[in-house]
MITORLO-372050 format. One record per residue (C-alpha): residue number from 0; residue in three letters; x, y, z. Coordinates in nm, 4 decimals. Layout:
residues N
+-----+------+----------+----------+----------+
!  nr ! rest !        u !        v !        w !
+-----+------+----------+----------+----------+
! NUM !  Ala !        X !        Y !        Z !
...
+-----+------+----------+----------+----------+
This chain:
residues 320
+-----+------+----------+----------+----------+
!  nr ! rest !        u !        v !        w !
+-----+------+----------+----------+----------+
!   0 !  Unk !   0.0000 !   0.0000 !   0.0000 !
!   1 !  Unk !   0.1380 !   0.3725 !  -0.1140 !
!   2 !  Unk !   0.2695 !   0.5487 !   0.1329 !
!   3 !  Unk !   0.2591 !   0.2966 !   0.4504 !
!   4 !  Unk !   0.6638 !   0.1944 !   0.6105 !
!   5 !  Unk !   0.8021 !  -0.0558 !   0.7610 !
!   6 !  Unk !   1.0133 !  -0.1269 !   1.0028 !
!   7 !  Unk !   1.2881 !  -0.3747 !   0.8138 !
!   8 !  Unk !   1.5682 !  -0.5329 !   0.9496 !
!   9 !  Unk !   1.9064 !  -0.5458 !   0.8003 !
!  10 !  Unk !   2.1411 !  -0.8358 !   0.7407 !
!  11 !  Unk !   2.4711 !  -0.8908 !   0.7016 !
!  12 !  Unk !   2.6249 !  -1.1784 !   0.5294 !
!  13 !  Unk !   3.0041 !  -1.2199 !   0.5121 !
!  14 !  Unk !   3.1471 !  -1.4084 !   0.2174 !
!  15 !  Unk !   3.5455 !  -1.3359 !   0.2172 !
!  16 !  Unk !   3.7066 !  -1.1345 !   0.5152 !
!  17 !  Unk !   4.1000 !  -1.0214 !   0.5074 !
!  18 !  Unk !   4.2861 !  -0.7261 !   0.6798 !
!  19 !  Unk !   4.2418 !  -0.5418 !   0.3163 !
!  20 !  Unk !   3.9484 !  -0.6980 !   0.1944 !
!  21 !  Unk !   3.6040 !  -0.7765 !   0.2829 !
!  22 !  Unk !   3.3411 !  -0.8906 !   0.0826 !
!  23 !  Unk !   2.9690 !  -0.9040 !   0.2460 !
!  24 !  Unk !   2.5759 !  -0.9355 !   0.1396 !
!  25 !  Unk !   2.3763 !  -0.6507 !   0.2874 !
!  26 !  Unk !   1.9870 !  -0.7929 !   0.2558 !
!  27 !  Unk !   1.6620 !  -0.6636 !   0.3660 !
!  28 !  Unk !   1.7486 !  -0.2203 !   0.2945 !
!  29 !  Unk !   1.7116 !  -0.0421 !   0.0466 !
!  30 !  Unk !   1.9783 !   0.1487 !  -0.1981 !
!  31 !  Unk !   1.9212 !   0.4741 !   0.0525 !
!  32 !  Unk !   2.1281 !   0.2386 !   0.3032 !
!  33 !  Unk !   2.3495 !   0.0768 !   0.0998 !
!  34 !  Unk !   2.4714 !   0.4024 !  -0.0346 !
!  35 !  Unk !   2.4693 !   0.5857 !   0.3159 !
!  36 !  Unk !   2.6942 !   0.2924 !   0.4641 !
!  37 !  Unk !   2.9316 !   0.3131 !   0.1007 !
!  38 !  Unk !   2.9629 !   0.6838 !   0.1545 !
!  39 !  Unk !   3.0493 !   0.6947 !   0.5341 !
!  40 !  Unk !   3.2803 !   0.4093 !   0.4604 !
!  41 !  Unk !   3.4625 !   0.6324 !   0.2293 !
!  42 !  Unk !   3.4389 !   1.0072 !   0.4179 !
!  43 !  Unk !   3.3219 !   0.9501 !   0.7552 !
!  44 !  Unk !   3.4990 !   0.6489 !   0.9481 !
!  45 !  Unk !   3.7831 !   0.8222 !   1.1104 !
!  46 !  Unk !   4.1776 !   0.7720 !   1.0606 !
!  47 !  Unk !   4.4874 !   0.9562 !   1.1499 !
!  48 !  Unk !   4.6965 !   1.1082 !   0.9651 !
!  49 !  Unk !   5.0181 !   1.3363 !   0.9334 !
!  50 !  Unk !   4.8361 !   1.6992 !   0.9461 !
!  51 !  Unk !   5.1238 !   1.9099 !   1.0696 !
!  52 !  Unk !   5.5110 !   1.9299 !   0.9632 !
!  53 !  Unk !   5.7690 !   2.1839 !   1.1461 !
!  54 !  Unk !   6.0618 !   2.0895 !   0.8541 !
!  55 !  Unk !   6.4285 !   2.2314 !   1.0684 !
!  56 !  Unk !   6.6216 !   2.0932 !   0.7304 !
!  57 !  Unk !   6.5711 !   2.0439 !   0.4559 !
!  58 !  Unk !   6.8553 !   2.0428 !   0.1674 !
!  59 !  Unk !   6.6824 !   1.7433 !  -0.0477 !
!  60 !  Unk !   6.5937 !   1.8009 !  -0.3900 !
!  61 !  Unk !   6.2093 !   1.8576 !  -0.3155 !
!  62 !  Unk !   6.0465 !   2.1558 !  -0.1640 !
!  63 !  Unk !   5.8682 !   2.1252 !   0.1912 !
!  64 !  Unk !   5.5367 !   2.1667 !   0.0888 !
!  65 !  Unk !   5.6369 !   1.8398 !  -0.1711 !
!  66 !  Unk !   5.7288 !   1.6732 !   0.1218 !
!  67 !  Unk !   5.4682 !   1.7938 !   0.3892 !
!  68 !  Unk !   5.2191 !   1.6537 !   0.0840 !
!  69 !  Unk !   5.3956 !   1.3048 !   0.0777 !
!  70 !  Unk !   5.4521 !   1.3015 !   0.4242 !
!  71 !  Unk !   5.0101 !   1.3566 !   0.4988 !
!  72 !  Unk !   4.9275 !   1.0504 !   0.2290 !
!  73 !  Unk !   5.1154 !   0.7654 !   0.4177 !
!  74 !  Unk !   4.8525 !   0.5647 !   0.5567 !
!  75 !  Unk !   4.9113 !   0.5198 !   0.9603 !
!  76 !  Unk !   4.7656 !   0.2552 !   1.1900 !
!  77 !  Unk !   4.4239 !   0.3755 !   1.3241 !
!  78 !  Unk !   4.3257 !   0.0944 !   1.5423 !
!  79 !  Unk !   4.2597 !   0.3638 !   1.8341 !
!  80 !  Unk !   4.0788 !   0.6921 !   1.6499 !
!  81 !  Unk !   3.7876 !   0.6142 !   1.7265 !
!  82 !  Unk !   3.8734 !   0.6817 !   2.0648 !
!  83 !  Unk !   4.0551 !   0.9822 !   1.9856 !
!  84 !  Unk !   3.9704 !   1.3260 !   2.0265 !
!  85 !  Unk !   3.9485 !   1.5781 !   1.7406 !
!  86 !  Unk !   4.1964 !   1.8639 !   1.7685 !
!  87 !  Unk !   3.8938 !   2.1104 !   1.7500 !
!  88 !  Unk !   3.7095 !   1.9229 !   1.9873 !
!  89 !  Unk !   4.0001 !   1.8684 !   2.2337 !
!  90 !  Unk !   4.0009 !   2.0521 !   2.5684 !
!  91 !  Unk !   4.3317 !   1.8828 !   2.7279 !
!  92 !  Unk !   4.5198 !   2.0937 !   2.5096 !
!  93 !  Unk !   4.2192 !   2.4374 !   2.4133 !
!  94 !  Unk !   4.1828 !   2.3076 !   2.0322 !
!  95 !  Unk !   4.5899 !   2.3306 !   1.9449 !
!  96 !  Unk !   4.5959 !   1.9326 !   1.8147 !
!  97 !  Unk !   4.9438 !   1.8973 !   1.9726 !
!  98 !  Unk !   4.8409 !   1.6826 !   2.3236 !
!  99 !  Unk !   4.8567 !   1.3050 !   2.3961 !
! 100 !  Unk !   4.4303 !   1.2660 !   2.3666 !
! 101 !  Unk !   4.4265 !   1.4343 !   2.0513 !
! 102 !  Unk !   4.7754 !   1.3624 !   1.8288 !
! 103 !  Unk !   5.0408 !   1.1645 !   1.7506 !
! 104 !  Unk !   5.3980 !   1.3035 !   1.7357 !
! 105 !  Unk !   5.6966 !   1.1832 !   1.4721 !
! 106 !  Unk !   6.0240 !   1.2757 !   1.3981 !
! 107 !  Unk !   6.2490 !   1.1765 !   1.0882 !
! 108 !  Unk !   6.6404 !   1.2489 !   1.1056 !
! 109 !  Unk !   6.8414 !   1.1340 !   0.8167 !
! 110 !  Unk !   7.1819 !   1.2467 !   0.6398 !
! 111 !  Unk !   7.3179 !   1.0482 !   0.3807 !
! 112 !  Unk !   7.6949 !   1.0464 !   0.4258 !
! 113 !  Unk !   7.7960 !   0.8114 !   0.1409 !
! 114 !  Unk !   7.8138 !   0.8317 !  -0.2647 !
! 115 !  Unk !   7.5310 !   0.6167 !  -0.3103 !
! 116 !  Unk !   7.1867 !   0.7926 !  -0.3320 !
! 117 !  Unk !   6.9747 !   0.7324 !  -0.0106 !
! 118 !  Unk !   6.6333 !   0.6384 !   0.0049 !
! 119 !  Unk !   6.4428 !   0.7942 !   0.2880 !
! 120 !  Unk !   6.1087 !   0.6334 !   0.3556 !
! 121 !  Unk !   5.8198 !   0.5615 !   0.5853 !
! 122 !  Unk !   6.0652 !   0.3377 !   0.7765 !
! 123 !  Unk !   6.3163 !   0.5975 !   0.9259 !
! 124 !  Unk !   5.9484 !   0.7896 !   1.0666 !
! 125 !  Unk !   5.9562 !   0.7219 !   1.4967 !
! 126 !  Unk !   5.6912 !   0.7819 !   1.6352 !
! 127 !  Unk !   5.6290 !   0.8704 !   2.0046 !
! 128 !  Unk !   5.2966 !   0.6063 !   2.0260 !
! 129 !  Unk !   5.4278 !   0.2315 !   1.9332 !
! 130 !  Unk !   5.0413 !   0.1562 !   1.8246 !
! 131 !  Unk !   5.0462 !   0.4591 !   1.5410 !
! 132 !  Unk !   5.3323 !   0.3966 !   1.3096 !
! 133 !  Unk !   5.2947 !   0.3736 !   0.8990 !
! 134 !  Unk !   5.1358 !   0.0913 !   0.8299 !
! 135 !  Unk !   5.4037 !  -0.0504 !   0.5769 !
! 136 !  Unk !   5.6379 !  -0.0548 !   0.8762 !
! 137 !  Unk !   5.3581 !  -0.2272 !   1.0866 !
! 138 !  Unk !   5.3143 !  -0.5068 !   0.8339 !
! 139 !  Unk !   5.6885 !  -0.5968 !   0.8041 !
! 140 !  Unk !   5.7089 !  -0.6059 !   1.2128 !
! 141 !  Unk !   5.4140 !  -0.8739 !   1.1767 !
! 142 !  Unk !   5.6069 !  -1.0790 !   0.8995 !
! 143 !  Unk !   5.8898 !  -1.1191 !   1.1170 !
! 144 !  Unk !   5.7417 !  -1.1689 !   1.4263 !
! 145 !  Unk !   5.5484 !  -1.5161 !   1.3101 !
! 146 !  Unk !   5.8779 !  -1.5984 !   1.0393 !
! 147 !  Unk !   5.7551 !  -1.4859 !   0.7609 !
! 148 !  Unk !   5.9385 !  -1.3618 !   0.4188 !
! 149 !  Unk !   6.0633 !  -1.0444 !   0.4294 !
! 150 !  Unk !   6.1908 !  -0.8814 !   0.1014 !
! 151 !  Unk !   6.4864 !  -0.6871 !   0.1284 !
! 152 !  Unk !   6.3142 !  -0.4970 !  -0.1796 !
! 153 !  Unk !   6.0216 !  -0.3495 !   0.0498 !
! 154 !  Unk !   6.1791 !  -0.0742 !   0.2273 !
! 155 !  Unk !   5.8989 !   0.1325 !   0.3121 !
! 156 !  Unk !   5.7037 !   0.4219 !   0.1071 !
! 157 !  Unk !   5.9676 !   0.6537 !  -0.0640 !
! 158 !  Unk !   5.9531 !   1.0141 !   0.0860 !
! 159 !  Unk !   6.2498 !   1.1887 !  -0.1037 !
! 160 !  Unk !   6.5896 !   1.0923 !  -0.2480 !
! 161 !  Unk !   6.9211 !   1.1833 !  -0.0650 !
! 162 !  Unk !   7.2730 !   1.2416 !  -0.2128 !
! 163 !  Unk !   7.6056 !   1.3309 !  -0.0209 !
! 164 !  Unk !   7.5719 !   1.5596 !   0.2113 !
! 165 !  Unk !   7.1993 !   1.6262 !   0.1800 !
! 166 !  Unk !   6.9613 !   1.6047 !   0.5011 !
! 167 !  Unk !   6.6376 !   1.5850 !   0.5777 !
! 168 !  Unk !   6.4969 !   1.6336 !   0.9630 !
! 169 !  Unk !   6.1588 !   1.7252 !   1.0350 !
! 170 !  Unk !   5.8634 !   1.6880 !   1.3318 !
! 171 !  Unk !   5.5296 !   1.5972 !   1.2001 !
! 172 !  Unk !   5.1920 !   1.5713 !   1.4070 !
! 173 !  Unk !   4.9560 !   1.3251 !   1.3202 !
! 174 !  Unk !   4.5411 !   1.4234 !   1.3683 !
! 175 !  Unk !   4.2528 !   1.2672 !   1.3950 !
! 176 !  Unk !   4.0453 !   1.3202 !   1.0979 !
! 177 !  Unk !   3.7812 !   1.2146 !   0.8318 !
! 178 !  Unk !   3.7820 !   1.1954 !   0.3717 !
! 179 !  Unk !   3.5391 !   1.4776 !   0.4146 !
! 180 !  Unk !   3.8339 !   1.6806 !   0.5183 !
! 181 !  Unk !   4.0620 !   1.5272 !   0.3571 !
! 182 !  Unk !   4.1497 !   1.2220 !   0.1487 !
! 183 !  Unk !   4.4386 !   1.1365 !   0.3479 !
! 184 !  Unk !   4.1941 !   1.0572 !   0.6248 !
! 185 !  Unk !   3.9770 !   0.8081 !   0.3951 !
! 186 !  Unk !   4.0257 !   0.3948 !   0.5539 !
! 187 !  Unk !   3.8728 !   0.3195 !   0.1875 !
! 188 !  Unk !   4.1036 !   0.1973 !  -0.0971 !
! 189 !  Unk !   3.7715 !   0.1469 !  -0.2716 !
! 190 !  Unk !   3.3918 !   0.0440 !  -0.1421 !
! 191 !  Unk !   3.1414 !  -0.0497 !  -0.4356 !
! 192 !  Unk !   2.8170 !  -0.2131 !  -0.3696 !
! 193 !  Unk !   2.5996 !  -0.3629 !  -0.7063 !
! 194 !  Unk !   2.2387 !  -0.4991 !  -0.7014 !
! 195 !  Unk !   2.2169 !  -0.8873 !  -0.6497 !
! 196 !  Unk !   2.1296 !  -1.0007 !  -0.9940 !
! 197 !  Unk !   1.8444 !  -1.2368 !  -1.0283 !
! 198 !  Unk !   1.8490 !  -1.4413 !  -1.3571 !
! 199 !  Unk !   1.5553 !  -1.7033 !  -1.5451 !
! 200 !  Unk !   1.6045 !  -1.8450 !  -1.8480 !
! 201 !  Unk !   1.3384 !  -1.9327 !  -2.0891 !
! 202 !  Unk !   1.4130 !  -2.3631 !  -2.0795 !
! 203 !  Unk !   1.1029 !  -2.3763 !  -2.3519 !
! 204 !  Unk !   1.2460 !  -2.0981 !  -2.6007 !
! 205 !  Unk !   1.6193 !  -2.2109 !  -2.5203 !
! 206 !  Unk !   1.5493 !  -2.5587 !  -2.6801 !
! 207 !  Unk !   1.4708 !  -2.4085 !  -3.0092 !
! 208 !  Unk !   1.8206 !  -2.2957 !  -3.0160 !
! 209 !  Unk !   2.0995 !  -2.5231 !  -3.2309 !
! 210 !  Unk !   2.4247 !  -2.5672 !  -3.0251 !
! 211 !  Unk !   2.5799 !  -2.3247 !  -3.2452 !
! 212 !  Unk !   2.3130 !  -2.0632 !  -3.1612 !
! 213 !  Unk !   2.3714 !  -2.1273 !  -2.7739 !
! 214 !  Unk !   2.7337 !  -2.1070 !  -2.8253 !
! 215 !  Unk !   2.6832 !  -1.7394 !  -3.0062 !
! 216 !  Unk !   2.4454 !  -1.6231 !  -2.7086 !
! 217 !  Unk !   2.6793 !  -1.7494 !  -2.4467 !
! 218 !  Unk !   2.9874 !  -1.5996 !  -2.5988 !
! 219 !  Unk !   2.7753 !  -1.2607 !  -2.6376 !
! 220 !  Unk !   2.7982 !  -1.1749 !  -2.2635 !
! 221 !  Unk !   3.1346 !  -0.9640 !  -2.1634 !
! 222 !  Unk !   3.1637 !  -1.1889 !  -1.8735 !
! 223 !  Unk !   3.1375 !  -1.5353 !  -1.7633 !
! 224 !  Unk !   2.7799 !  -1.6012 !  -1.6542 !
! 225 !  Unk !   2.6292 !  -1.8454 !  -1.8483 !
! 226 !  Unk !   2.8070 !  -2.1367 !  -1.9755 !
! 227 !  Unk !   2.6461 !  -2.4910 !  -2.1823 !
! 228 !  Unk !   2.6628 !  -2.7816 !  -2.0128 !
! 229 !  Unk !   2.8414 !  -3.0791 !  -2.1990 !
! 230 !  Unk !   2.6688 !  -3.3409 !  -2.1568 !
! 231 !  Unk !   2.3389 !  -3.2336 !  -2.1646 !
! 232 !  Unk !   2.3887 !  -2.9181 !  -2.3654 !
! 233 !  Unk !   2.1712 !  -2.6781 !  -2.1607 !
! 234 !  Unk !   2.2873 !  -2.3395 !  -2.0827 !
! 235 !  Unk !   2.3255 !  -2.2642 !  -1.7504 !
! 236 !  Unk !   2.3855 !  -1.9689 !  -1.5042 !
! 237 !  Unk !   2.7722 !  -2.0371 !  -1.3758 !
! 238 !  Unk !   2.8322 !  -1.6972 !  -1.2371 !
! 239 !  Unk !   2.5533 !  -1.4596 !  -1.1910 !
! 240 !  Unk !   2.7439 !  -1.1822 !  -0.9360 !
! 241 !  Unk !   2.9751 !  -1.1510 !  -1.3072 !
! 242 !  Unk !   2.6392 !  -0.9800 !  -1.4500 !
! 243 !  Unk !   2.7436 !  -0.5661 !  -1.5396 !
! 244 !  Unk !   2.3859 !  -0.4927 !  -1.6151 !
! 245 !  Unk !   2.5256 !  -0.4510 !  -1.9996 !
! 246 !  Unk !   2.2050 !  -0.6070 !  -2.1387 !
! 247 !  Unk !   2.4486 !  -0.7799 !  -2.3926 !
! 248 !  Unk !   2.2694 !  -1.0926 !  -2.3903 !
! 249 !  Unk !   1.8982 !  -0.9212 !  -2.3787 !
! 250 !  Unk !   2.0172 !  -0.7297 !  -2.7141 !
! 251 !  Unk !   2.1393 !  -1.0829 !  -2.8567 !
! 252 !  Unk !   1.8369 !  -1.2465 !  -2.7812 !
! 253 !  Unk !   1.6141 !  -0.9934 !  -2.9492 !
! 254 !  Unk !   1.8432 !  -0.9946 !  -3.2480 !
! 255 !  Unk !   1.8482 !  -1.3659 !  -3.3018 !
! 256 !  Unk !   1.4228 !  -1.3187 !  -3.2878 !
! 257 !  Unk !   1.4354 !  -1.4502 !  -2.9186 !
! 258 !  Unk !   1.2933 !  -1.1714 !  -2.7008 !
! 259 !  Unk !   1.2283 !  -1.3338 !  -2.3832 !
! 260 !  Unk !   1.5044 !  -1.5976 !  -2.3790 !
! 261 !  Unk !   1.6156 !  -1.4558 !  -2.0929 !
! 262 !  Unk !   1.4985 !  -1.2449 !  -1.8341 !
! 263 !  Unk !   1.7150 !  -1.0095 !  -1.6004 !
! 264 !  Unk !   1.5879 !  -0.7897 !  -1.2830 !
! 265 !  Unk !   1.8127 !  -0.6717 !  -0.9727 !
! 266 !  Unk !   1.7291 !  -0.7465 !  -0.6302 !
! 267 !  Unk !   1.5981 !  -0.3998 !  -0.5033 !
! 268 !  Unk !   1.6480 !  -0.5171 !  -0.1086 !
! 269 !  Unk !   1.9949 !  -0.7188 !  -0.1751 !
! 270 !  Unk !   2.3404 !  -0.5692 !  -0.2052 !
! 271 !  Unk !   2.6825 !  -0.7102 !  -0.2812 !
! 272 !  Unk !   2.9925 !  -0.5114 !  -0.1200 !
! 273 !  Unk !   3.3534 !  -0.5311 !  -0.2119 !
! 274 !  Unk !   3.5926 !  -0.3022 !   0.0545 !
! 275 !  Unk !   3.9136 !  -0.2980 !   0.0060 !
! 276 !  Unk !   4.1389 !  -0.0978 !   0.3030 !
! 277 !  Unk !   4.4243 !   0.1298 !   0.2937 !
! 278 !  Unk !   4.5287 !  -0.0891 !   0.5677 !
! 279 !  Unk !   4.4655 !   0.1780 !   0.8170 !
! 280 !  Unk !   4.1785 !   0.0441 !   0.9294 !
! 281 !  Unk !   4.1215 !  -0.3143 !   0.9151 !
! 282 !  Unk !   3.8416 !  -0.3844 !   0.6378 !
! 283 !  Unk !   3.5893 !  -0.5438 !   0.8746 !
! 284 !  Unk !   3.6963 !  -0.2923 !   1.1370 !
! 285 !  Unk !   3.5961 !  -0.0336 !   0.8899 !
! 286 !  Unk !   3.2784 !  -0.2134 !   0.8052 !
! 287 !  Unk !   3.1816 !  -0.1648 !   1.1817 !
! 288 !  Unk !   3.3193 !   0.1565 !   1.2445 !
! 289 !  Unk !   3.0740 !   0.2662 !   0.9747 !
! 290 !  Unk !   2.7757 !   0.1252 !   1.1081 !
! 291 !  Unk !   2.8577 !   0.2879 !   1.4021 !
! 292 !  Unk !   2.9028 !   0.6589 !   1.2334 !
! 293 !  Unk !   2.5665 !   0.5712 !   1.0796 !
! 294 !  Unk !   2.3968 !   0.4947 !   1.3720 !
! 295 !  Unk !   2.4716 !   0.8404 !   1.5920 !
! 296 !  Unk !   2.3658 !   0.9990 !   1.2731 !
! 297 !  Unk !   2.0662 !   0.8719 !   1.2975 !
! 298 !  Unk !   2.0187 !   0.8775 !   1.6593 !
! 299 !  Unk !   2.1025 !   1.3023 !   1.5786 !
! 300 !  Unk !   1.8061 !   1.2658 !   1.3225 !
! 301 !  Unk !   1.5875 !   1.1279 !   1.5602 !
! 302 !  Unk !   1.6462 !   1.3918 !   1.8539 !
! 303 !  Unk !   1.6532 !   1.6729 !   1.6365 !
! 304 !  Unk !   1.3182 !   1.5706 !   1.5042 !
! 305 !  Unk !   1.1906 !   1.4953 !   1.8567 !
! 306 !  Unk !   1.3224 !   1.8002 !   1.9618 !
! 307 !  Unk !   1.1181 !   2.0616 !   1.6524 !
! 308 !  Unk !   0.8213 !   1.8188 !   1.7591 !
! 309 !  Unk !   0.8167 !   1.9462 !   2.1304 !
! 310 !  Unk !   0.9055 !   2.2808 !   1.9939 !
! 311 !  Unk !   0.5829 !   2.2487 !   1.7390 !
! 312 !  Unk !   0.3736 !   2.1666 !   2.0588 !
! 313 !  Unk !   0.4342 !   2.4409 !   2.2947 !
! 314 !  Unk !   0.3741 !   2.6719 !   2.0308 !
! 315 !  Unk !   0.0544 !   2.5324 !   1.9816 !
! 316 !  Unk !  -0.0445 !   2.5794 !   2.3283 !
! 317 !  Unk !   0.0559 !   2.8545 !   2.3637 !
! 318 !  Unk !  -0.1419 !   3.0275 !   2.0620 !
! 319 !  Unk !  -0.4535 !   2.8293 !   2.1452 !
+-----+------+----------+----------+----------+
């Protein structure tokens, strides 16, 4: 019935989970949701990041401002923001970003006093919290903690190039912030979400087909999702998440005079997520981190709208 809502409950359905990756169903919302969680994902789950750089030398080849820039993109471990203050917000230190609640300090010294150029990199950053350090650095300490392979080729992210004689020492302070701000704050590599595609193929009209007509109609779509079977030579859907929505094999159809040999909708209340990290955030961590950004928005939705409905109800007391 138009215009009648109801309540509906989420669900969450996790098909493959790494530290980078994460790949999940969301069923039972609508695109509204799906979108809203993609988006906070993206600007709104909190990170930290290099925001301020005091440069005492600097005789590389790059200005500061390059390297202030560089220095802001490396991704850093943000296990704890969530449970860090904002600079703005912070009273330990009256909104200056430069206490222990609310930032992170590093320092990088290097001089390269040989003929062979030096790389400096996210490696030779020290940082004054063990838990917030880049997270290339973070990775190696893992792989050699539980004996794994180190390459000798991995030294870190590159920051600038150093010859003889050329230095480079700086003190950087890393803030809590979010991709609104700034994209060195997004968690999110990438977050896309597609419908759930929902396939039926006309068995009746199919069998009309010669082999040599399935194999054309098969070979038609872009991707992998249908596929004959060889022994009893009826095609079959193999892979239907590998649907684009391209229509390829609709258009096919209708140009071999078989409209309706296949038919094609998306799953309005079913989504399929792929999140890949930047590693500062785990990607599950950053799946629930978002959900929980949603939900105080929401929760500011609902009091503000309590709040102008109290408002609208004194008023109308007091003018009747």
């Amino acid at each position: 019935m138009e215009g009648v809502s109801y309540q509906r409950f989420p669900q969450i359905k996790i098909r493959e989970m790494k530290d980078d990756y994460m790949k999940f169903e969301l069923r039972d919302t609508d695109a509204s949701m799906a979108n809203a969680l993609r988006r906070v994902m993206i600007s709104e789950v909190p990170t930290i990041a290099i925001d301020l750089v005091e440069i005492e030398v600097n005789s590389s080849v790059l200005n500061d401002e390059f390297i202030a820039h560089r220095l802001g993109l490396i991704p850093l471990i943000s296990e704890d923001a969530m449970g860090m203050r904002f600079s703005r917000d912070c009273d330990a230190c009256d909104g200056d970003g430069q206490c222990e609640y609310c930032s992170v300090e590093f320092h990088l010294n290097v001089l390269c006093d040989s003929d062979q150029t030096l790389d400096v990199t996210s490696s030779d950053l020290r940082s004054t919290e063990p838990r917030v350090c880049p997270v290339d650095v973070a990775a190696r300490a893992f792989a050699s903690e539980i004996g794994g392979y180190d390459s000798p080729d991995h030294k870190g992210i590159i920051i600038v190039k150093l010859r003889r004689g050329q230095e480079l020492r700086l003190r950087a302070i890393a803030r809590k912030g979010i991709g609104k701000d700034h994209a060195k704050w997004s968690p999110a590599a990438t977050v896309t979400f597609m419908y759930e595609p929902d396939i039926h193929i006309n068995e009746e009209l199919m069998e009309t087909l010669t082999l040599e007509e399935k194999r054309s109609w098969v070979e038609s779509s872009p991707t992998r999702v249908f596929d004959i079977d060889p022994v009893t030579q009826q095609v079959k859907v193999v892979d239907a998440e590998a649907y684009t929505y391209d229509e390829e094999v609709i258009k096919k159809a209708e140009a071999m005079g078989k409209p309706g040999l296949v038919e094609i909708y998306a799953k309005e209340d079913s989504f399929i997520f792929t999140v890949e990290s930047t590693g500062a955030v785990k990607a599950y961590q950053m799946v629930i981190n978002a959900i929980e950004v949603l939900k105080q928005k929401l929760d500011a939705v609902r009091l503000q709208d309590a709040e102008e409905a109290d408002i609208g109800e004194q008023l109308t007391q007091h003018l009747g």
